[in-house]
C-alpha positions in Angstrom: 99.8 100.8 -0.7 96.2 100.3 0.3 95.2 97.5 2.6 91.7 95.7 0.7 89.8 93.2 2.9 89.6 89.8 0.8 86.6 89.1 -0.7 84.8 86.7 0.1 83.2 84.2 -2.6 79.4 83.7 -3.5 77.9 80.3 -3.1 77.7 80.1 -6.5 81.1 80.3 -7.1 82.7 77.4 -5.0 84.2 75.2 -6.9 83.5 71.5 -5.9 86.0 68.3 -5.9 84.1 65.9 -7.9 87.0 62.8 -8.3 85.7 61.9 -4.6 82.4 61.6 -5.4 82.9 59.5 -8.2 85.4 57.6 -5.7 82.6 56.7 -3.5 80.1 56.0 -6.4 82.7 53.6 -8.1 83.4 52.0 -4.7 79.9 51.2 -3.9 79.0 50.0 -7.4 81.5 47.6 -7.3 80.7 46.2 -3.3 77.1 46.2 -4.7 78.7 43.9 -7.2 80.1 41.3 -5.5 78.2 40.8 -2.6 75.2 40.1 -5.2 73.9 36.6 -4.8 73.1 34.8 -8.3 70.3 32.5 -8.3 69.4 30.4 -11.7 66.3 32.4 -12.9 62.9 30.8 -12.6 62.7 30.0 -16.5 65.7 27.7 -16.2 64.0 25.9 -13.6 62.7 22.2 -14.5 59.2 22.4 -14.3 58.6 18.7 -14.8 57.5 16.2 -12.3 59.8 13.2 -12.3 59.0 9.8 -11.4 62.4 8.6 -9.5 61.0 5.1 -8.6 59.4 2.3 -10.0 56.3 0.2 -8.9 53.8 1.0 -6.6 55.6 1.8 -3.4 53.8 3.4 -0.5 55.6 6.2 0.1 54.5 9.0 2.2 53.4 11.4 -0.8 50.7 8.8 -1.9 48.9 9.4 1.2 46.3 11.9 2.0 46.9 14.1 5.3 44.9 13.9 8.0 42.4 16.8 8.1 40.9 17.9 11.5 38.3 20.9 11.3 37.2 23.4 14.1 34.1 24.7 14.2 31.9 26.6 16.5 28.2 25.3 16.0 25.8 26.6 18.6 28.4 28.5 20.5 30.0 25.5 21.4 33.5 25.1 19.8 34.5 21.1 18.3 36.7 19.3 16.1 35.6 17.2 13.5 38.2 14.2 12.4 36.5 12.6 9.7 32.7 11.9 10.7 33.8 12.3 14.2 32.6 15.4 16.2 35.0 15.9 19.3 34.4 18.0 22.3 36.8 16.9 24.7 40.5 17.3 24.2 41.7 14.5 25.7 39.6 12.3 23.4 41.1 14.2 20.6 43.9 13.5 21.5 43.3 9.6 21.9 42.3 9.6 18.4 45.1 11.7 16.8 47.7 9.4 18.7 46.5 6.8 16.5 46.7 7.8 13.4 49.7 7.8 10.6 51.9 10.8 10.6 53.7 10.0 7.8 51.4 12.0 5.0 51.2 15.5 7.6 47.9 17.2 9.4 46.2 20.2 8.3 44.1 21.8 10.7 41.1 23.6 9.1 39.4 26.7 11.3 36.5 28.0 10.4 35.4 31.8 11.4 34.0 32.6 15.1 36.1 29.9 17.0 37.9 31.2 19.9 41.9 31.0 19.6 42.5 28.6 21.9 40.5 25.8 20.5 42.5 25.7 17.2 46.0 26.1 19.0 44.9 23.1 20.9 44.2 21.3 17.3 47.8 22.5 16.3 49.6 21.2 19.6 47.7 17.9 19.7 48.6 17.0 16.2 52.4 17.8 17.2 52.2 16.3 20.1 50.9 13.0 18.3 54.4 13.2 16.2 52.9 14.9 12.9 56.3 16.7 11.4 53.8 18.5 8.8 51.1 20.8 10.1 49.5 23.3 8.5 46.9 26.0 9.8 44.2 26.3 6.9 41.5 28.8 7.4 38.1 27.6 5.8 36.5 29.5 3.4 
């Protein structure tokens, strides 16, 4: 009886074990599944503004926030807060300290003023107690 090495198979003919694959597949679809939040889509949403109280009570949303803008005229960096033009901080902040913070601060920077000056606009407005603040550049 003659001894035959084995042969050995072709790539082409190795049979593969799909039922794992599909394991895996099913597993992930389903852990895809439930760890899927469901928000209310947007067209659901109310998009109505409702009028929850009666009268004319001042409430903080009737008022206008505070605006302070930094410019840079002439090299020389300022903040404006209303017809005001400000160079020093401290008198800045004098004059931020006394104004409402119930309606918010937006600070409005317009191009070429250095970094620091509108950070400073931001801190002294937080400083002063505003809870709102927001960073607006001009246009």
């Amino acid at each position: 009886m003659p001894f035959r090495a084995p042969r050995r198979r072709s790539l082409d003919q190795v049979p593969l074990n799909l039922a794992s694959m599909i394991d895996v597949t099913f597993l992930l679809l389903i852990y895809f599944m439930v760890s899927t939040v469901l928000a209310p889509d947007e067209r659901t949403l109310d998009t109505a503004i409702r009028q929850e109280r009666e009268g004319a009570s001042a409430d903080a949303r009737d008022f206008v926030p505070q605006r302070i803008t930094v410019t840079a005229e002439g090299g020389e960096p300022a903040w404006e807060l209303g017809r005001r033009r400000i160079t020093d901080r401290a008198e800045l902040e004098r004059l931020v300290g006394r104004l409402p913070t119930e309606a918010g601060m937006v600070v409005e920077v317009h191009g070429g003023v250095p970094v620091e000056v509108a950070v400073a606009a931001l801190q002294v407005a937080r400083d002063a107690g505003f809870e709102e603040v927001s960073y607006v550049p001009a246009e």
